[in-house]
Structures are given as structure tokens and as C-alpha cells.
C-alpha positions in Angstrom: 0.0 0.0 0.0 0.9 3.7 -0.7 0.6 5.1 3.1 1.3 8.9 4.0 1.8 9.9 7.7 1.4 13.4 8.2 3.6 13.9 11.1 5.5 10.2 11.0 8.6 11.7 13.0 7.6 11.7 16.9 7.3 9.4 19.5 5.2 6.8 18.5 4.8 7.6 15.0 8.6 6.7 14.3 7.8 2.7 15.8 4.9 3.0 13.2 6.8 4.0 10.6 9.6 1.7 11.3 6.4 -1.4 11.3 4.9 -0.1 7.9 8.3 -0.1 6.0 9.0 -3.8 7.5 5.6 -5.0 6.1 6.7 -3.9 2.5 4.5 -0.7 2.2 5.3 2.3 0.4 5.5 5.0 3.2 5.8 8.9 2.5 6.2 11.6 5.4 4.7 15.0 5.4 6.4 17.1 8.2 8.5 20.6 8.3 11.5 18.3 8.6 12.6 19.3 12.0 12.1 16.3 14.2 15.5 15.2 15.9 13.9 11.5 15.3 14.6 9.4 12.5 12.2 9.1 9.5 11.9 5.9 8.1 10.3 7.0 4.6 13.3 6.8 2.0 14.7 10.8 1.0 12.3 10.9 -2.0 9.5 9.9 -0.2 10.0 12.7 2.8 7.3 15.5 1.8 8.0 19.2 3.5 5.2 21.1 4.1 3.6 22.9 7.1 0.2 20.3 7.8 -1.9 23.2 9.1 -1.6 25.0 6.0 -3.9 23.3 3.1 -2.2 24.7 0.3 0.7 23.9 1.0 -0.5 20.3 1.6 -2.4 19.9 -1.5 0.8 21.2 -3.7 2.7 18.6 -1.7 0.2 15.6 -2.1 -1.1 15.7 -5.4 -1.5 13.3 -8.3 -0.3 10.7 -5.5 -3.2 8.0 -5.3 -3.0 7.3 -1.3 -4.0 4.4 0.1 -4.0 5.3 3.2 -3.3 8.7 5.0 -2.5 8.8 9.0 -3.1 12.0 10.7 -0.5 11.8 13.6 -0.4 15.4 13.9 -4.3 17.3 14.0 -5.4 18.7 17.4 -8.1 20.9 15.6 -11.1 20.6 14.2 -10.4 22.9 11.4 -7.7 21.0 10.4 -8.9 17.9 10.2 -12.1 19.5 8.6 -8.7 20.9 5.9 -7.8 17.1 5.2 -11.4 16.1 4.6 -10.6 18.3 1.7 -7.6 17.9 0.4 -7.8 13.6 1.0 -11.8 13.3 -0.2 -10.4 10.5 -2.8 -7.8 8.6 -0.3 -8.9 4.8 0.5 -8.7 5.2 4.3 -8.1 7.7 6.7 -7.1 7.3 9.9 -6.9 10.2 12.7 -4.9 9.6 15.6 -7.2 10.7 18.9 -6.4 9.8 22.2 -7.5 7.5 24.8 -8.1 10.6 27.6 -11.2 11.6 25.2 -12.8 8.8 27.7 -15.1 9.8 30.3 -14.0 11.7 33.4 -14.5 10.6 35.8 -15.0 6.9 33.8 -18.0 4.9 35.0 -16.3 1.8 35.1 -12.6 1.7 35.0 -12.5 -1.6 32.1 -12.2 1.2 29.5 -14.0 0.1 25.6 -15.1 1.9 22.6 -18.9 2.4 23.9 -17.1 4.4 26.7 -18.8 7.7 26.7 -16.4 10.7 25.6 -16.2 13.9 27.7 -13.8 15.7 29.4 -13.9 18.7 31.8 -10.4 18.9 33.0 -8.3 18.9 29.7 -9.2 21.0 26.9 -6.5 18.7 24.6 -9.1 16.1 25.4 -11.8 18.2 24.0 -10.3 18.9 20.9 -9.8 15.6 20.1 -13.3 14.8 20.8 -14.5 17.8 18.3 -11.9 16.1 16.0 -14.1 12.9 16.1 -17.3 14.5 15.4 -16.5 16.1 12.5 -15.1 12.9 10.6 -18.2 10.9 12.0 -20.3 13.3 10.3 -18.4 12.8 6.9 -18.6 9.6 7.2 -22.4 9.4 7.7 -22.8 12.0 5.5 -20.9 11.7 2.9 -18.8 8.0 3.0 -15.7 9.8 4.0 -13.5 6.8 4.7 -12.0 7.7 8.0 -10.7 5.2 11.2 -10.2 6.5 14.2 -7.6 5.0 16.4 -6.9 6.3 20.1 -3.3 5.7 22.0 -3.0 6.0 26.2 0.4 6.5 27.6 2.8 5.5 24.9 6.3 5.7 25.3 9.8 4.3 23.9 13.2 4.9 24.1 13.0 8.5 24.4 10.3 8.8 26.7 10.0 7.8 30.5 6.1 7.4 31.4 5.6 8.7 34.8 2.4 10.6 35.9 4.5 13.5 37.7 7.5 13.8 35.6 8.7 16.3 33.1 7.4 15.1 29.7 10.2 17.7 27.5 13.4 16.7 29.4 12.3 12.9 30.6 15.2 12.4 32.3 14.8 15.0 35.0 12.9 12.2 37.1 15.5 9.5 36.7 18.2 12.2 37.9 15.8 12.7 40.9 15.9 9.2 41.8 19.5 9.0 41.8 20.5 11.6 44.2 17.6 10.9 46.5 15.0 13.7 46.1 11.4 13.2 46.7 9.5 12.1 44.1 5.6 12.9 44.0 3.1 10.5 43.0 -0.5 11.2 43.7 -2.9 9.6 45.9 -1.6 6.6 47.9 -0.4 5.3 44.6 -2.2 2.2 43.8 -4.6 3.5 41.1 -4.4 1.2 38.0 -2.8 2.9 34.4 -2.0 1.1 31.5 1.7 1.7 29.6 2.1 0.4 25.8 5.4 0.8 24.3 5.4 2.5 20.5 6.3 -1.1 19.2 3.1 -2.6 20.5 1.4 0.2 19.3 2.4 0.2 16.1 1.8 -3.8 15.5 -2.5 -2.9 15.7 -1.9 0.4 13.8 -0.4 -1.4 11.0 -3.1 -4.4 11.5 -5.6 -1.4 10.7 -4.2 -0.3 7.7 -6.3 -1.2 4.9 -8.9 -3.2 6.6 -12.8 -2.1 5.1 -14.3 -3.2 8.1 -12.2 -0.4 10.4 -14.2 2.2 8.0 -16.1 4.3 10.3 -15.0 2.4 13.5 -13.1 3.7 16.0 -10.0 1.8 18.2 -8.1 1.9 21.3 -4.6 0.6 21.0 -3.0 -0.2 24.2 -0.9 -2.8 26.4 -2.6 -6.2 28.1 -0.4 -5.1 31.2 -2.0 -3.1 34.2 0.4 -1.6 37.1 -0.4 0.7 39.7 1.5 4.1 39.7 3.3 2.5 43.2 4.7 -0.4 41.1 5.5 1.8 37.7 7.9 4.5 39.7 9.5 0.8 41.5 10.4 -0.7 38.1 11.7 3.0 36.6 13.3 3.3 40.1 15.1 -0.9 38.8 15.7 0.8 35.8 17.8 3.9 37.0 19.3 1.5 40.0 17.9 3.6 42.6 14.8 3.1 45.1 12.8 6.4 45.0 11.7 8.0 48.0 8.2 8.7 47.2 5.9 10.8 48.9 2.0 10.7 48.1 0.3 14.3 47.6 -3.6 14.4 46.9 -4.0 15.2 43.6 -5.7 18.4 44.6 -2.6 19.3 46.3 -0.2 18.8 43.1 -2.7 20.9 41.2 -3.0 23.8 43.6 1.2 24.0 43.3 0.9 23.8 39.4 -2.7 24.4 37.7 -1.2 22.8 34.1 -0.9 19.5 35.8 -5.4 19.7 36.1 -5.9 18.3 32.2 -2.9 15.4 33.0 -4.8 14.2 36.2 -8.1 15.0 36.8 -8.5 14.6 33.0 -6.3 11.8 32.4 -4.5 9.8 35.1 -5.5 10.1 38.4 -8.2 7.1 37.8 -7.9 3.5 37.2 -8.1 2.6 34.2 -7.5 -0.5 31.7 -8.7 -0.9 28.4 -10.2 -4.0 26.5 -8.6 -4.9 23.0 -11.6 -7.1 22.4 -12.7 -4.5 19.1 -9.1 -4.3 17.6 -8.4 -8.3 18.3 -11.8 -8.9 16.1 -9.9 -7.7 13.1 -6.2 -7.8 14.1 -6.3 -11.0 15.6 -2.9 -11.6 16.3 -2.6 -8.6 18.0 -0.4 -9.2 21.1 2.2 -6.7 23.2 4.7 -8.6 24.0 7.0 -5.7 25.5 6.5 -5.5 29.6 7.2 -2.3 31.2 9.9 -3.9 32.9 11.6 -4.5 29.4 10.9 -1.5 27.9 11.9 1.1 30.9 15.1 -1.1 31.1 15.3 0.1 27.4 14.5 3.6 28.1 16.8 4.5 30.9 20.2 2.8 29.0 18.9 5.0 26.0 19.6 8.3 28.0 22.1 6.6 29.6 24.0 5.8 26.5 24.5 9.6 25.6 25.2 12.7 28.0 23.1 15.4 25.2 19.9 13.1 26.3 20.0 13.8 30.0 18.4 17.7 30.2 17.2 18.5 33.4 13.9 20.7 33.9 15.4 22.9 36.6 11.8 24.9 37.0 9.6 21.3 37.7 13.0 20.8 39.9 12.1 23.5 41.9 8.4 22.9 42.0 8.6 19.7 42.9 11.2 20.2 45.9 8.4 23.2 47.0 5.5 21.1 46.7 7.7 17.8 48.8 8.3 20.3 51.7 5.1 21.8 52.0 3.2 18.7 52.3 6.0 16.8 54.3 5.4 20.0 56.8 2.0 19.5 57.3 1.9 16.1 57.7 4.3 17.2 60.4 2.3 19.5 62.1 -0.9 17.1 61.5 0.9 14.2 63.5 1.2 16.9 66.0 
């Protein structure tokens, strides 16, 4: 097939990329060439343009027959309602959501498509949501061929999942653990979160690709394997070869110190949650992660181990962080009495 991933570059577009070329496709990027990740599409294939600008999209794609266009890259309706456009004669489209569209609070923390989508904490969330809406009315309305597929916390070997961590300069938490600061997780900790590694991921993307019958369906993608926070920040703690000295804040507490964290918790992590694969296993059914967090954090950590230039620090969530451990460790203080 003749696939085009606008984005194709980032986290867990790269693993996709990396799957599609393995199963003999013909994969093109479409990016502003500035990702310090490899692309997997040969030179020829790698497309420059800026994807929320249509016309320079439609000079970039056309006369191309796609089979298949993945959107890893549209946070707005308008653009997706751009791509509608420009792709009304590709064979499938997929759009790349996310799984935090879910329900928040969830009713029931098994997690499936009949979910119901709403989210009052995240406005990313939201977005995404619009996002869907508009290509479930062009499909309805007028056959628009479009799949949507929705990722949880996916990470790889540049990316260290935590829920309090510093998502631009990962390593900052791993530093933390080895010199023995206090490292926050919310709650007591034992809340249930799913983790799926980009190369899980990417085996039920590509299982997508192509399929009639994912036409107008949506999918979650995500790992078999459910961890409590508690257990995660213990195996990245293995990882780094350093037990962290956690301390458990309410969540209300973490969000009062930094109001940006409201979307990643209230609207996202701070609940249990585990998905069912039963939908994507009826037409990819040899889907099957295979990569434990164990694995994959071991991974992660000798990545940014393996070169000084990966280890940044976020000095500004350092100092937030420290704040936030001393305030609440002085309360509890004065609360024991």
C-alpha cells in the first residue's frame, strides 16, 4: 500500500513507521523536517510542508493515489475538517485521537469503545473529541473513509512514562531518583494505568491499515499489562538503579502547586483505568504486546544513559517539585502533632 503519515517523526509515529516499511508498504512523510527523530520513509518519499496550511499540503500531495493517510499530527477541528478536503479520494483515513477523550470521571474503569467521551479537566481532550465528530459526520454523511484509532500513555526509548514527571526533558525524574530527592506521586499510589510501548502500538496500527471493516470504527490501542502508579515509579526506580523515595500528595494538592498539571490528572491519570482490546483483536487478531514495562523502561533508561546530550534536566519542575515535597511533608508534620 501507498501510506502517508502526516507527522510520521515523533514518539510513537517513528515505531509506526519503522512497522509499515518492515511490512513492505510504500510510506511517505509529510512534516517541516525538523524532528530530531529518525524518518523511516526513503529521501524521495519525505514530503515538506507545514500540515496546518492546506495549500501547501495539496501542492505537496497531489496526483499521488493514497491508500492510506494517518493524521498523527491534527489537534483541531479545522484541520482535520482541511484534510477532509484535500484527502476526499484517499482509500482510508485514519486520525490519531487519544485514549483521555474517555469519560472523566469513567463509569467503570475496564475502559471500551462504547465508553462515553467527555472531558472537563483537559481541553486537549476536547479537541480531540470535536476532532471525532467532525469525521463521524463525513462519514455518515458523505462515505468519508476515515478510522479512528486512540493511544493511552505510549512511550519508547525517548520517553520515560511517569504521571509527575517532566514530559520535555524525561530524564529529570531519573536524575531525581538518583540523588535521593522526593519524588511525588499522587494519591496513595495504587490506582491502575495502562503503559504500551510505540512497538506494541504500532503492531495494531499497521493491523488497521487497509482493513474495510475499520471504516467508520473507532480503536483503542494499548498494552494487556495493568500496574499501579506504586509499582510503575519501583520498576523505573530498577531501571535507574535507585529506590525512589516517594511521597503521596492528593491530587488536589499537586494541582493547587501547578494548575497545568489539572488536564494530565483529573483529566487523564489520576483514575484507574484499563482498556479492552476485544474490538481491535476482532480484526487484528494476532494482536499481542509482548514488551512488559519492565523490558521497555530497562530500554528507556540505558537510552539516556547511552549519551550525555539526552539527560536535560527541567530545573523549574526541579524547583516545584522540591516546593510542593516540603510543604506537604510540613504538614503532615504538624498534622501528627
Amino acid at each position: 500500500m501507498q501510506i502517508l503519515f502526516i507527522g510520521g517523526t515523533g514518539l510513537i509515529s517513528t515505531a509506526c513507521a519503522a512497522a509499515a516499511v518492515s511490512a513492505g508498504h510504500e510510506l511517505w512523510t509529510l512534516n517541516r523536517g525538523r524532528s530530531a527523530l529518525p524518518n523511516f520513509a526513503a529521501p524521495d518519499h519525505m514530503l515538506t510542508a507545514d500540515a496546518t496550511r492546506e495549500a501547501e499540503v495539496a501542492a505537496a500531495v497531489k496526483d499521488i493515489p493514497w491508500d492510506v493517510v494517518v493524521q498523527w499530527v491534527g489537534y483541531t477541528p479545522h484541520l482535520v475538517e482541511q484534510d477532509i478536503r484535500v484527502f476526499q479520494d484517499v482509500g482510508q483515513y485514519v486520525f490519531i485521537s487519544s485514549a483521555s477523550v474517555y469519560s472523566k470521571p469513567p463509569p467503570h474503569w475496564i475502559i471500551t469503545e462504547k465508553t462515553p467521551k467527555a472531558n472537563p479537566y483537559w481541553s486537549y481532550a476536547r479537541e480531540k473529541i470535536d476532532c471525532e465528530l467532525v469525521l463521524q459526520n463525513a462519514h455518515s454523511e458523505a462515505g468519508f473513509p476515515m478510522t479512528i484509532v486512540r493511544p493511552s500513555l505510549t512511550y519508547g526509548p525517548s520517553q520515560i512514562p511517569v504521571i509527575i514527571g517532566s514530559w520535555d526533558k524525561p530524564y529529570t525524574i531519573v536524575d531525581r531518583m538518583r540523588r535521593g530527592a522526593k519524588i511525588i506521586v499522587p494519591g496513595d499510589g495504587t490506582s491502575i494505568w495502562t503503559l504500551t510501548h510505540n512497538t506494541d502500538f504500532a503492531k495494531g496500527l499497521i493491523g488497521l491499515l487497509g482493513q474495510p471493516a475499520a471504516l467508520g470504527e473507532d480503536f483503542h490501542i494499548t498494552s494487556d499489562e495493568a500496574l499501579s502508579w506504586n509499582q510503575i515509579y519501583s520498576l523505573v526506580g530498577a531501571a535507574a538503579g535507585a529506590e525512589p523515595d516517594i511521597i503521596h500528595v492528593p491530587s488536589a494538592g499537586i494541582i493547587a502547586a501547578d494548575p497545568a498539571e489539572e488536564g494530565s490528572l483529573w483529566g487523564d491519570k489520576a483514575y484507574s483505568t484499563v482498556f479492552d482490546n476485544s474490538k481491535l483483536r476482532q480484526l487484528v487478531p494476532g494482536y499481542l504486546p509482548t514488551k512488559t514495562f519492565a523490558q521497555g523502561i530497562q530500554e528507556t533508561v540505558a537510552w539516556f544513559d547511552a549519551d550525555a546530550s539526552r539527560q536535560d534536566i527541567d530545573q523549574a519542575a526541579n524547583a516545584r517539585w522540591d516546593r510542593l515535597a516540603g510543604v506537604y511533608e510540613e504538614a503532615m508534620a504538624k498534622a501528627a502533632g
